[in-house]
C-alpha positions as a Markdown table, in Angstrom:
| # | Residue | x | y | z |
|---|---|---|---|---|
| 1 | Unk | 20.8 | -46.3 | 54.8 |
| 2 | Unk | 20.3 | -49.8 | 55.7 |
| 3 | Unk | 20.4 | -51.4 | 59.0 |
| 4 | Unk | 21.1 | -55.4 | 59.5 |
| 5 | Unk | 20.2 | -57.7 | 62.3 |
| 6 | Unk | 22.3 | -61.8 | 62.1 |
| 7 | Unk | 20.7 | -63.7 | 64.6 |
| 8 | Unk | 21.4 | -67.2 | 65.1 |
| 9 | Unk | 18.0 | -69.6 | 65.0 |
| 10 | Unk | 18.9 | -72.6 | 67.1 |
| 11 | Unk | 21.3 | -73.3 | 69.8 |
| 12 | Unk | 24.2 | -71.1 | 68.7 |
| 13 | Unk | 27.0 | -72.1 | 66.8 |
| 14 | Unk | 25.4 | -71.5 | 63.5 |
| 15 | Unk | 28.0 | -70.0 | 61.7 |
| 16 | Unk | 27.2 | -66.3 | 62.7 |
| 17 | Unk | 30.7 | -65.1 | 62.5 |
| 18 | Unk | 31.2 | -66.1 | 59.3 |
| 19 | Unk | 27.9 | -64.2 | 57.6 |
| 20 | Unk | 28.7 | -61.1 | 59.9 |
| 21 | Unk | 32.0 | -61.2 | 58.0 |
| 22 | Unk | 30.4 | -62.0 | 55.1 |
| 23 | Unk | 27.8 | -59.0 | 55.3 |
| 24 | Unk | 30.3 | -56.2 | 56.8 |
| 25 | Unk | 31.6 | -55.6 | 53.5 |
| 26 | Unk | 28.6 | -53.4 | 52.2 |
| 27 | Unk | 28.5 | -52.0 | 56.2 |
| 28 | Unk | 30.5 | -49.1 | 57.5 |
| 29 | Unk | 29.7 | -50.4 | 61.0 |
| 30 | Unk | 29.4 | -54.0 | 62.4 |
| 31 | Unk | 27.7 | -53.5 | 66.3 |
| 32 | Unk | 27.5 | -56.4 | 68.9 |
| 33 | Unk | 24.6 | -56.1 | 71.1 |
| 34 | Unk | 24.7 | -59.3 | 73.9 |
| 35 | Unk | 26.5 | -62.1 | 75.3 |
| 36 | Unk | 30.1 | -62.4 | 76.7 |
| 37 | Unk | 33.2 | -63.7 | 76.0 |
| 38 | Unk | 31.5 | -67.4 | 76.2 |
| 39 | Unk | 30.2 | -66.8 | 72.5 |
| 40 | Unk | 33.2 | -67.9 | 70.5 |
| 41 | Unk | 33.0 | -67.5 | 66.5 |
| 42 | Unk | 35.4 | -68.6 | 63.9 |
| 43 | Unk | 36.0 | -66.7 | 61.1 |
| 44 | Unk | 38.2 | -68.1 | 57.7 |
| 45 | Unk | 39.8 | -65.9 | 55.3 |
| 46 | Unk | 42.6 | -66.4 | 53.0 |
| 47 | Unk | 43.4 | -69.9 | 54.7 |
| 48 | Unk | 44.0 | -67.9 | 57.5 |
| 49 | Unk | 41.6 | -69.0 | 61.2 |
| 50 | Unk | 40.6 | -66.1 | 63.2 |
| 51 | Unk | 39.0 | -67.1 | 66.6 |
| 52 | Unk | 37.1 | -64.2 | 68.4 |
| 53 | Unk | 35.1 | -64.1 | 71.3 |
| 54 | Unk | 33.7 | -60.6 | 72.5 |
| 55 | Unk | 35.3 | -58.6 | 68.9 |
| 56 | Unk | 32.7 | -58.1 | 66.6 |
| 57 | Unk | 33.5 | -60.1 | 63.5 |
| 58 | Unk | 33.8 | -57.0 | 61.5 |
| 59 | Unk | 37.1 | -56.0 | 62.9 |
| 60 | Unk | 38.7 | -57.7 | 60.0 |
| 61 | Unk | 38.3 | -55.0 | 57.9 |
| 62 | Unk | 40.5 | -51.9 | 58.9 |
| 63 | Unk | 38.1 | -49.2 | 56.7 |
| 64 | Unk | 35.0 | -50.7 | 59.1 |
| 65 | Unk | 33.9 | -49.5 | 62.7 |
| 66 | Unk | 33.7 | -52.3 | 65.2 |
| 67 | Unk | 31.3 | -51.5 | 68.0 |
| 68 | Unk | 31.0 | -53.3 | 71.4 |
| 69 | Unk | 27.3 | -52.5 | 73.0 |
| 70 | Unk | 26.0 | -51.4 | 76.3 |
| 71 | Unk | 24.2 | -55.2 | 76.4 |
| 72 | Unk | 27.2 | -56.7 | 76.2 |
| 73 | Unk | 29.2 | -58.3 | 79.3 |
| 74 | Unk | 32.9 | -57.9 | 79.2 |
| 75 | Unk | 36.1 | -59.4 | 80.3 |
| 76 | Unk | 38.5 | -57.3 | 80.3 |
| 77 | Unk | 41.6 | -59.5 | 80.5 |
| 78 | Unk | 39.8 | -61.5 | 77.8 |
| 79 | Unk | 39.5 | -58.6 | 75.7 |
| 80 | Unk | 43.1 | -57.5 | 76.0 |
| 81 | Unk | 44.0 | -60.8 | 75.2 |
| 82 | Unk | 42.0 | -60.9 | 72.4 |
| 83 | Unk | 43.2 | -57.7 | 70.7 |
| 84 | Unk | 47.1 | -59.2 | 71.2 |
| 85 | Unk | 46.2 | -61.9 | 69.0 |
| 86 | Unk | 44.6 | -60.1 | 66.6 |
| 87 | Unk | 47.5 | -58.0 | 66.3 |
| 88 | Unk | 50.1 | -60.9 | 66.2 |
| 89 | Unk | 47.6 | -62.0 | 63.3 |
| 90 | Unk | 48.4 | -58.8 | 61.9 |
| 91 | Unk | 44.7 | -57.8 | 62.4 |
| 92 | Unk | 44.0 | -53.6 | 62.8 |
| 93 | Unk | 41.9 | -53.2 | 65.7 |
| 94 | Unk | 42.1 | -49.2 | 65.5 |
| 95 | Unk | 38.5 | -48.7 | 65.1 |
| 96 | Unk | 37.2 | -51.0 | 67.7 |
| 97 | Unk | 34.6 | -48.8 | 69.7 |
| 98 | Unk | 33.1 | -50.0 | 73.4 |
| 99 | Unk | 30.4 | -48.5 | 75.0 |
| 100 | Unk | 30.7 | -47.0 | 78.4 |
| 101 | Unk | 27.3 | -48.4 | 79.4 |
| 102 | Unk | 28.5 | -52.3 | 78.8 |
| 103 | Unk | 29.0 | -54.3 | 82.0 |
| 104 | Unk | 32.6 | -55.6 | 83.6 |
| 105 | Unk | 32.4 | -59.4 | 84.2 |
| 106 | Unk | 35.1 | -59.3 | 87.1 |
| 107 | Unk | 36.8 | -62.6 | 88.9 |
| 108 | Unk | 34.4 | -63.0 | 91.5 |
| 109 | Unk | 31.6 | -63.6 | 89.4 |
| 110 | Unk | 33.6 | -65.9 | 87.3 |
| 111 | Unk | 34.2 | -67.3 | 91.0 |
| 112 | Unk | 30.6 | -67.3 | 91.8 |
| 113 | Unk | 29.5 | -69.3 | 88.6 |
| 114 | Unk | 31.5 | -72.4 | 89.0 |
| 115 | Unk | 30.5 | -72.5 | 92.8 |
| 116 | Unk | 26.9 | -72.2 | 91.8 |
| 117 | Unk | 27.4 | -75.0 | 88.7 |
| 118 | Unk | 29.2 | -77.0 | 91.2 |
| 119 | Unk | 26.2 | -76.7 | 93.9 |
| 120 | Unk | 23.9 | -78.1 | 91.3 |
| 121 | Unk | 25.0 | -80.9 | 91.1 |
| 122 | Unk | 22.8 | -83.2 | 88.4 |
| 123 | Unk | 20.4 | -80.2 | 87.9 |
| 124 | Unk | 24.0 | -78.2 | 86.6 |
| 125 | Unk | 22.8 | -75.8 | 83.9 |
| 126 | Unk | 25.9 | -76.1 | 81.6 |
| 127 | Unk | 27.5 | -72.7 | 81.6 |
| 128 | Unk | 30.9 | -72.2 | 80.2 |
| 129 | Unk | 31.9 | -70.7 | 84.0 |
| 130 | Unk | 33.2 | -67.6 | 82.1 |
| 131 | Unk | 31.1 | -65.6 | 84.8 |
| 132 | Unk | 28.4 | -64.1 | 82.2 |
| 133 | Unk | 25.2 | -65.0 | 84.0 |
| 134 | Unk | 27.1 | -63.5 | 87.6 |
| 135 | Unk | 27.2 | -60.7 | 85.6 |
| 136 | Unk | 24.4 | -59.8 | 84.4 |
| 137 | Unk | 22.7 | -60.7 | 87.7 |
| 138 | Unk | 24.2 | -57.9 | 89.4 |
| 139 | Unk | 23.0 | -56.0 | 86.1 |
| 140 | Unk | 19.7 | -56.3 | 87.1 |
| 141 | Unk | 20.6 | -56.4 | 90.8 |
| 142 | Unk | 21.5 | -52.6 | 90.6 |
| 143 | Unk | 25.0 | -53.5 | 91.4 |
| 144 | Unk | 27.3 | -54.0 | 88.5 |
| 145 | Unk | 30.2 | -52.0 | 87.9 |
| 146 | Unk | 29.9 | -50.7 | 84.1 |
| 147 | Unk | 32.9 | -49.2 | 82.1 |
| 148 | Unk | 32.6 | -45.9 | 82.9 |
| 149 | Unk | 33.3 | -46.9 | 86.6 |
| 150 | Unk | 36.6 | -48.9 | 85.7 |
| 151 | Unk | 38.0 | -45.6 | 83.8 |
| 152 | Unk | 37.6 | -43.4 | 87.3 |
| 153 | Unk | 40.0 | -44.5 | 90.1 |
| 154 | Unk | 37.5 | -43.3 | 93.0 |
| 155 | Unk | 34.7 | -44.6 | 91.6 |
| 156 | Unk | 36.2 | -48.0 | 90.8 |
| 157 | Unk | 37.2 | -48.2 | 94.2 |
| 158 | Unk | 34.0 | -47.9 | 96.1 |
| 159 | Unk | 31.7 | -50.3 | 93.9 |
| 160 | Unk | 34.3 | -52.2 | 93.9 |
| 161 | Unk | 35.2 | -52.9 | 97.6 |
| 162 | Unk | 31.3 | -53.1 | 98.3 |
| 163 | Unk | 30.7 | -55.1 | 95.8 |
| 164 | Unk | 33.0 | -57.2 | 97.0 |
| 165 | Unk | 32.1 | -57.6 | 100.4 |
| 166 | Unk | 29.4 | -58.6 | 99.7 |
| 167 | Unk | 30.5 | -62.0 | 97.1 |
| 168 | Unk | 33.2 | -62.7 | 99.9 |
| 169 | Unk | 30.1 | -63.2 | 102.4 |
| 170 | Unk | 28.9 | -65.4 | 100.1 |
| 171 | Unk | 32.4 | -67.4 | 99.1 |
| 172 | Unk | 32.5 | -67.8 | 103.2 |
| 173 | Unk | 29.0 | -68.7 | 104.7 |
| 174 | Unk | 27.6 | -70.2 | 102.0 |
| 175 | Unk | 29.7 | -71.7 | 99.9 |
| 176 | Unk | 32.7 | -72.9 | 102.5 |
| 177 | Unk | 35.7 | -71.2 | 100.0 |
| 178 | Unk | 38.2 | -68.5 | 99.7 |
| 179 | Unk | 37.6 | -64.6 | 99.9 |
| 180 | Unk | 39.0 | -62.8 | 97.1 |
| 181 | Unk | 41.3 | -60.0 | 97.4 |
| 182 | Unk | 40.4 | -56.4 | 96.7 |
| 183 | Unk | 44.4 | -55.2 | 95.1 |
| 184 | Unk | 44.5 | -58.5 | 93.3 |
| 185 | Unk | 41.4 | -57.2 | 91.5 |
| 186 | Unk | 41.6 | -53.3 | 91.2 |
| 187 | Unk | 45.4 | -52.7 | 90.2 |
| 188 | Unk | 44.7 | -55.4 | 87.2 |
| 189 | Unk | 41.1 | -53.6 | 86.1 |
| 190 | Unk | 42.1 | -50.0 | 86.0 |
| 191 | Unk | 45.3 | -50.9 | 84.6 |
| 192 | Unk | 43.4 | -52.6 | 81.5 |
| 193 | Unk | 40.3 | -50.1 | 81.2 |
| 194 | Unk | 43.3 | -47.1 | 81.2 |
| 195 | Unk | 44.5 | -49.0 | 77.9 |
| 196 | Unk | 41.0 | -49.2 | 76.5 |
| 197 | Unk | 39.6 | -45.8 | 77.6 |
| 198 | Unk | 39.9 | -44.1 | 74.0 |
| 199 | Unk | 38.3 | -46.6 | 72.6 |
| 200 | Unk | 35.2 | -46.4 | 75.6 |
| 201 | Unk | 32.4 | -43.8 | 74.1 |
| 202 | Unk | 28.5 | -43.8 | 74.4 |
| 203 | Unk | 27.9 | -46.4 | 71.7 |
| 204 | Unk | 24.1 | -45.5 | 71.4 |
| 205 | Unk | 24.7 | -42.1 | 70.6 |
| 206 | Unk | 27.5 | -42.7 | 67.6 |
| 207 | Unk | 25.3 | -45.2 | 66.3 |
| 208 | Unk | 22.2 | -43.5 | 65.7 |
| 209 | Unk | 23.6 | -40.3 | 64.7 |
| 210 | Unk | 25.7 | -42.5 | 61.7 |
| 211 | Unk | 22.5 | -44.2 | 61.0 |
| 212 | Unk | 20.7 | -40.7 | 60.5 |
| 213 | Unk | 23.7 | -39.7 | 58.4 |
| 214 | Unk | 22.7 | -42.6 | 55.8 |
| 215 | Unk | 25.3 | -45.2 | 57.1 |
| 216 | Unk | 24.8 | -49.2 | 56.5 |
| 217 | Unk | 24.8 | -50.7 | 59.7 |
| 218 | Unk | 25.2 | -54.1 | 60.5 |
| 219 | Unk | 24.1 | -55.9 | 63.9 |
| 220 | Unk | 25.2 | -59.3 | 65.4 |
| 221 | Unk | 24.1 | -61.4 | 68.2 |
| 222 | Unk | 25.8 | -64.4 | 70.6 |
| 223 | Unk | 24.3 | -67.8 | 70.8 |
| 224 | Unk | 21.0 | -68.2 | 69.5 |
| 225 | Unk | 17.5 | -67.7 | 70.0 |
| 226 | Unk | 16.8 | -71.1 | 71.5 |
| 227 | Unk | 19.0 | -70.0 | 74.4 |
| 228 | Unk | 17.7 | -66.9 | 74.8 |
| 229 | Unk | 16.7 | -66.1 | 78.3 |
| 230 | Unk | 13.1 | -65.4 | 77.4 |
| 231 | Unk | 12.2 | -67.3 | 74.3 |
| 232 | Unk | 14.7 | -70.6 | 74.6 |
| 233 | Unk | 14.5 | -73.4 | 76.6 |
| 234 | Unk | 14.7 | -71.6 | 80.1 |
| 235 | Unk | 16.3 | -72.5 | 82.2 |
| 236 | Unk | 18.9 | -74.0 | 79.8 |
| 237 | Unk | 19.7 | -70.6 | 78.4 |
| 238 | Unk | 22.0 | -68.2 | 78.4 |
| 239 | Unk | 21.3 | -64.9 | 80.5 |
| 240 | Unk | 20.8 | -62.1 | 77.9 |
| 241 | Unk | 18.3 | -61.6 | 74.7 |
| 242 | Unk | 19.7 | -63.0 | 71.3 |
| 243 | Unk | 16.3 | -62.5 | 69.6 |
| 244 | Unk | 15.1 | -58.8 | 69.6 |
| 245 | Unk | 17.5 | -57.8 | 72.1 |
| 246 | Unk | 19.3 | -55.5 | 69.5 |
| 247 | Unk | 17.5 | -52.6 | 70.4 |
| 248 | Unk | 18.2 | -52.2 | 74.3 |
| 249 | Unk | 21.5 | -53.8 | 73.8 |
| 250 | Unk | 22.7 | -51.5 | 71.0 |
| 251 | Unk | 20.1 | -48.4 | 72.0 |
| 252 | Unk | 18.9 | -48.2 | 68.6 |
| 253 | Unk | 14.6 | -47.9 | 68.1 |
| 254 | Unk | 13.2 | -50.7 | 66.5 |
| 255 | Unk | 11.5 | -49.3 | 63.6 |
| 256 | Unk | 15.5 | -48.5 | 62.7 |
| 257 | Unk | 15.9 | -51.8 | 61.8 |
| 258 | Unk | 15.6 | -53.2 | 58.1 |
| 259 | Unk | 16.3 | -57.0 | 58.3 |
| 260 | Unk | 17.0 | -59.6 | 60.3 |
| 261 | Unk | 18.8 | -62.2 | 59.0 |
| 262 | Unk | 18.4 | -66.1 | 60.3 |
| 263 | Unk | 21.5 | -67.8 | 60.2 |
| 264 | Unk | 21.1 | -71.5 | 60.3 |
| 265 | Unk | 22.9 | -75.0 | 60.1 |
| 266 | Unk | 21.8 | -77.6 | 57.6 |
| 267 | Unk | 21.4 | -79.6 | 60.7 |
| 268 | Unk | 20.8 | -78.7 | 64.5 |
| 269 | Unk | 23.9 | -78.3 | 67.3 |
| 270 | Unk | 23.3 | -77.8 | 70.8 |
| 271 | Unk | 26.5 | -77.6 | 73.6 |
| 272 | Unk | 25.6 | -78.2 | 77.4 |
| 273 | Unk | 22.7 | -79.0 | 78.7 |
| 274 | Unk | 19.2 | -79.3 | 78.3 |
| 275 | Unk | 16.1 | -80.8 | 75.8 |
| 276 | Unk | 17.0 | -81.3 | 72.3 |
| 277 | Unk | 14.5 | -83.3 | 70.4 |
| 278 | Unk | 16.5 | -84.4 | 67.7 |
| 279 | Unk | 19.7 | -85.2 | 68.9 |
| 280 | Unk | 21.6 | -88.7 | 67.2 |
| 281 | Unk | 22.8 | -90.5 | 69.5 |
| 282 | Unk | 24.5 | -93.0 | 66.8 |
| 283 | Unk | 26.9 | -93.1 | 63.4 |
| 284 | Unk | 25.1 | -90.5 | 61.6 |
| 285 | Unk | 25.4 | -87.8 | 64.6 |
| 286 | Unk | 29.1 | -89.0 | 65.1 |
| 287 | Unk | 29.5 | -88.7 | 61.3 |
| 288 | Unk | 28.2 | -85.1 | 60.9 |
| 289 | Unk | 30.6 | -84.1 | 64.7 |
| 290 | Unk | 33.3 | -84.9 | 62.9 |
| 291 | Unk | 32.5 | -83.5 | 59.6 |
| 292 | Unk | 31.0 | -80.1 | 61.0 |
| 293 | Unk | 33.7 | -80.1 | 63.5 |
| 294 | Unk | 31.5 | -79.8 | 66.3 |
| 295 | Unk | 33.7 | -78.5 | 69.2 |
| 296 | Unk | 33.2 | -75.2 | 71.2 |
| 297 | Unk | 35.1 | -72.4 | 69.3 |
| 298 | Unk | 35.9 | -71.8 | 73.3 |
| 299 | Unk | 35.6 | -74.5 | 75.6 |
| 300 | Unk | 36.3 | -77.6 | 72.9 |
| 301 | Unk | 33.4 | -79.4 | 74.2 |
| 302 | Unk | 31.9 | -82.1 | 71.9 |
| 303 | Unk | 28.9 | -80.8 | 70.5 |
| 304 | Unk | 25.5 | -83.0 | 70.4 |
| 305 | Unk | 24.4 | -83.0 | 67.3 |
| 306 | Unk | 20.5 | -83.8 | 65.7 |
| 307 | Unk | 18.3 | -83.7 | 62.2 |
| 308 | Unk | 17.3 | -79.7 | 61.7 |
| 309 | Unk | 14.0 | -78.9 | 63.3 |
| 310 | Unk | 11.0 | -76.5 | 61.6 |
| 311 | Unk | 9.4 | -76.4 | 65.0 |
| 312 | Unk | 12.5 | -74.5 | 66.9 |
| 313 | Unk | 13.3 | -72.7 | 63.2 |
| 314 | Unk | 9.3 | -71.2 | 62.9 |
| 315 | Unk | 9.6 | -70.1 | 66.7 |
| 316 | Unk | 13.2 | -68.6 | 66.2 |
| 317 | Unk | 11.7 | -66.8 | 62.9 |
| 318 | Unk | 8.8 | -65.6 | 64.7 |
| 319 | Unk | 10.3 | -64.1 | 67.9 |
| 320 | Unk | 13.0 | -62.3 | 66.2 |
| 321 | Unk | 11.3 | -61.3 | 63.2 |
| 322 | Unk | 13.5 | -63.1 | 60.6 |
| 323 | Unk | 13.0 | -61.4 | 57.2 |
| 324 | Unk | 16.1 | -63.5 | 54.9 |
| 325 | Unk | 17.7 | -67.1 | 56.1 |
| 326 | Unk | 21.7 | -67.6 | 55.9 |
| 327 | Unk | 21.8 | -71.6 | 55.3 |
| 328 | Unk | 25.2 | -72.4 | 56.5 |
| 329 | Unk | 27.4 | -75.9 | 56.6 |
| 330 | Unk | 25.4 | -77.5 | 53.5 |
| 331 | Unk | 28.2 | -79.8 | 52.5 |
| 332 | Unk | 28.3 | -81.4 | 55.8 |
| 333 | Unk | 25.6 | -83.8 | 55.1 |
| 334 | Unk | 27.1 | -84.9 | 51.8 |
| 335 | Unk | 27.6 | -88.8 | 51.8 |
| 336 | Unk | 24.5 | -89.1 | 53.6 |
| 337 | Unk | 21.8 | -91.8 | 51.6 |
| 338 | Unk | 19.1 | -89.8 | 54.0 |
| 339 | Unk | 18.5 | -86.6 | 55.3 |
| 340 | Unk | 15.6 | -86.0 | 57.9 |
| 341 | Unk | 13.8 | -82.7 | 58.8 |
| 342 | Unk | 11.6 | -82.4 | 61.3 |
| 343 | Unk | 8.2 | -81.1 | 60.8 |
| 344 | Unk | 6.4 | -81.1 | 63.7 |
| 345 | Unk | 6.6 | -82.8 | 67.6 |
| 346 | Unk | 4.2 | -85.8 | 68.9 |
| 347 | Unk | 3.2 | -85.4 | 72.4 |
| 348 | Unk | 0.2 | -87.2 | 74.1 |
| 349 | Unk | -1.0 | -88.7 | 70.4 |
| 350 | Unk | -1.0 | -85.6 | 69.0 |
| 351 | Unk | 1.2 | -83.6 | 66.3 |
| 352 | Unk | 2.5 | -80.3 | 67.5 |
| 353 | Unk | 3.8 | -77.6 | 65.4 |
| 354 | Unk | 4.7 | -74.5 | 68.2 |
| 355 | Unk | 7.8 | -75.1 | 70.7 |
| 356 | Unk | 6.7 | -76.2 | 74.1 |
| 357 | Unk | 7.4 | -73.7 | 77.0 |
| 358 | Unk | 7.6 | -76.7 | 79.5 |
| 359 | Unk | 10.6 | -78.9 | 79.8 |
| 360 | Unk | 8.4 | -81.7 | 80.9 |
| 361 | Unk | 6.5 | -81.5 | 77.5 |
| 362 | Unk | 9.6 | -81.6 | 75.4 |
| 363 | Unk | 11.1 | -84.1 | 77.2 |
| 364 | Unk | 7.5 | -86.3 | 76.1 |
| 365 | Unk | 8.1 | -84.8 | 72.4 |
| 366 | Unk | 9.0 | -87.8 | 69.5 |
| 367 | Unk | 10.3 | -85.8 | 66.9 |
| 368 | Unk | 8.1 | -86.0 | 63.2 |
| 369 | Unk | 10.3 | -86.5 | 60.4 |
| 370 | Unk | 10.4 | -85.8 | 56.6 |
| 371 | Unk | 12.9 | -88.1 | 54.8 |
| 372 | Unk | 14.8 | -86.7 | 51.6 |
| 373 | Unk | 17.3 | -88.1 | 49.8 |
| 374 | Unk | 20.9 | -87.1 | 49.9 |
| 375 | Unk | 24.0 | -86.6 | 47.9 |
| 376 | Unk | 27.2 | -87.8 | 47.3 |
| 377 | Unk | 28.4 | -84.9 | 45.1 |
| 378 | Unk | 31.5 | -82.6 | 46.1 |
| 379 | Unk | 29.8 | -79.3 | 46.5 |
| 380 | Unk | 32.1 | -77.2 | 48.1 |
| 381 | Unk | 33.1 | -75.2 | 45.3 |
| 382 | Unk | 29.9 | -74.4 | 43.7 |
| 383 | Unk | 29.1 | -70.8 | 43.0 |
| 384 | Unk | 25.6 | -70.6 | 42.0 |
| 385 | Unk | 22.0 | -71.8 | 43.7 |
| 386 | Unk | 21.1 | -74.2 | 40.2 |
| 387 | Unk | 24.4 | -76.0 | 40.2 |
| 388 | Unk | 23.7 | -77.6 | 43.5 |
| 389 | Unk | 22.7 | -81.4 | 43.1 |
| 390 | Unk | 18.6 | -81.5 | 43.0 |
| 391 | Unk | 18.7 | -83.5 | 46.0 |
| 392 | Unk | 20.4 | -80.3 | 47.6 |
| 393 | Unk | 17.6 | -78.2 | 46.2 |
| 394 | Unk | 14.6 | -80.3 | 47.3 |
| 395 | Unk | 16.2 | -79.7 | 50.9 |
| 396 | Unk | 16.3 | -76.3 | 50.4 |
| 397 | Unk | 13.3 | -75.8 | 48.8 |
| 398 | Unk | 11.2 | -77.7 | 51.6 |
| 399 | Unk | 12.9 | -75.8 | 54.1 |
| 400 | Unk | 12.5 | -72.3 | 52.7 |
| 401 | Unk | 8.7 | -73.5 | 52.5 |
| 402 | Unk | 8.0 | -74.7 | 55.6 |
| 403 | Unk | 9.4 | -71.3 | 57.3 |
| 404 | Unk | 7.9 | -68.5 | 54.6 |
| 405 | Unk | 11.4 | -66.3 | 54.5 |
| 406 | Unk | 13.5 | -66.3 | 51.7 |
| 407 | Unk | 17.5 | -67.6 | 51.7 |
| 408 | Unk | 20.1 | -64.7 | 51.6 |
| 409 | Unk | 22.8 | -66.8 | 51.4 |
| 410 | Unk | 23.7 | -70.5 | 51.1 |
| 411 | Unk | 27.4 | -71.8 | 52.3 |
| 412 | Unk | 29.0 | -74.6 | 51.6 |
| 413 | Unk | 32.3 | -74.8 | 53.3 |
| 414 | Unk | 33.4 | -72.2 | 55.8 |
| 415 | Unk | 35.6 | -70.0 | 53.6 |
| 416 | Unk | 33.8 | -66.7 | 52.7 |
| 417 | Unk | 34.2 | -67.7 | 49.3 |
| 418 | Unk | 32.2 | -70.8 | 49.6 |
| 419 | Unk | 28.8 | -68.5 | 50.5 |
| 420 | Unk | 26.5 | -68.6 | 47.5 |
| 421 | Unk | 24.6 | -65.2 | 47.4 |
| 422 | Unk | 20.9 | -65.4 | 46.9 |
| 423 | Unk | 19.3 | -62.3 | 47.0 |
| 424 | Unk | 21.1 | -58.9 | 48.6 |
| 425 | Unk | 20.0 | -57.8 | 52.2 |
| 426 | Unk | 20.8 | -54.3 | 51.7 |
| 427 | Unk | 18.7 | -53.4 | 49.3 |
């Protein structure tokens, strides 16, 4: 029995789908534990694209359980949207599995999160308005409405209407709009969580007892750890826990987890807003957008783009315990003469190495930079680690250094074929 944790290290987008996918194979379960259906990833197999956004990115393997935690947040029409593609794609969702401790995002809080974005004005946080951080507000407000309250008709009903109530006071008196209508809501809702209900079981219980029973078990998170609500760059983050969060959000112990696996870009990515100390704002960020195609997987917003950073790489490593490194996107920066890592932050005269809790510090921060040569080789079909151009592997080798874990995997091109392995995570 082995149990795996992907994690992304920066801003999201790191190609996390893709080395879930990559990983399931030696899994008999693939387990979501956070997020909502904001977190698109993009999965390529066979030439064929696969876009999924609250799915775990095991489900395209039919012999595999694909599990939807308690941490997550859920749309429901999303969801049943989701699985109509997937089946049009000729996908098998049979063995998709939600739990029925996972939270309902419903309209209103969808509702609720562009009128609060909107009420920001300049100090807007960037959400996607999918309703996620609404969500999980009630979550901790003792007032959301889980699964196993959308399955019973009575009990739907009443947390419902109150709940309700009490987001039309605020659509009225405080934010001058439309109340929202409780049959619009509840005929839609149980209709859709009638159609999901034998897939709804207690997630937390399945999973530890196949654990137990010497089952590999593999674990993926949404965004990444620099927009985790705890650890990222509050209050530009997202609402849930990306780094560590598998164990509340899956209900599995921590000492039942083997590895954690960092997956990171060659170079850093950040949608929305907030600090990010080595964003290009010239040719060479325009030139690795367009390479990396650097558009939300769900909202198609341009993504800013920057160098890769050690500082926010040694924090993500250290807050989620990253034991291996998935390097993902390496042929982007091919036909670059330079490549720069940063190494460190200069703030007041002085060289930092730890991330800064305050906003006002990073927004003082001049990045530190190494300068390595590049590449102009064509490296998107190489299989092996030593066939990579030595300009490639200096990179790599300073990066692997500077963090003290180990690569897993190195990809260059999106494809699951184009993953080099490294060394095996399950054993």
């Amino acid at each position: 029995m082995t149990t795996v944790v992907v994690v992304g290290t920066q801003w999201g987008d790191e190609g996390k789908g893709k080395i879930t996918d990559y990983l399931s194979e030696d899994a008999k379960i693939i387990a979501r534990y956070q997020g909502g259906d904001n977190a698109g990833h993009t999965l390529k197999m066979n030439d064929k694209v696969y876009k999924l956004r609250s799915v775990p990115s095991g489900i395209l393997y039919s012999d595999k359980v694909s599990l939807i935690g308690n941490g997550v947040v859920l749309n429901l029409e999303s969801l049943s949207e989701e699985l109509k593609r997937l089946h049009e794609q000729g996908v098998d969702t049979s063995n998709l599995k939600i739990s029925n401790r996972a939270h309902i995002i419903l309209p209103y809080h969808i509702k609720l999160d562009k009128l609060q974005e909107e009420s920001r004005g300049d100090s807007k946080v960037g959400t996607t308005n999918r309703g996620i951080g609404p969500a999980y507000m009630d979550k901790a407000a003792r007032i959301g409405i889980r699964m196993i309250d959308i399955l019973d008709k009575e009990t739907f009903a009443e947390v419902l209407k109150d709940n309700l109530d009490q987001k039309n006071e605020l659509f009225t008196k405080l934010y001058n709009s439309d109340p929202m209508e409780f049959d619009d809501i509840f005929e839609n809702y149980y209709q859709i969580g009638q159609e999901l209900k034998d897939r709804v079981i207690d997630t937390s219980a399945f999973l530890n007892k196949e654990i137990n029973n010497g089952e590999n078990v593999l674990f993926e998170g949404a965004q990444g750890v620099m927009l985790d609500i705890d650890h990222g760059t509050y209050p530009y983050v997202t609402s849930s826990n990306p780094a560590g969060g598998v164990s509340t959000g899956a209900g599995v112990g921590g000492p039942m987890i083997d590895r954690v696996v960092g997956v990171v870009k060659a170079y850093s990515s950040r949608v929305g807003e907030g600090p990010f100390p080595t964003q290009l704002d010239d040719e060479i960020g325009d030139f690795i957008r367009e390479r990396g195609h650097e558009y939300g997987t769900v909202t198609k917003r341009p993504r800013r783009v920057g160098w890769i950073d050690t500082v926010v790489l040694k924090h993500a490593c250290n807050v989620s315990g990253v034991t291996h490194l998935a390097l993902n996107v390496l042929d982007v920066l091919t036909g670059l003469e330079e490549i720069k890592v940063c190494t460190g932050y200069e703030l007041n005269g002085k060289v930092i190495t730890e991330y800064p809790a305050s906003l006002k510090e990073l927004s003082n921060c001049k990045p530190v930079y190494k300068t390595f040569a590049g590449w102009d080789q064509d490296i998107t079909s190489i299989k092996s680690l030593e066939d990579l151009p030595h300009e490639a592997l200096e990179y790599l080798d300073f990066l692997k250094n500077q963090l003290g874990v180990s690569y897993s995997t190195v990809s260059v091109g999106p494809d699951r074929s184009q993953t080099i392995p490294v060394s095996d995570v399950w054993k």
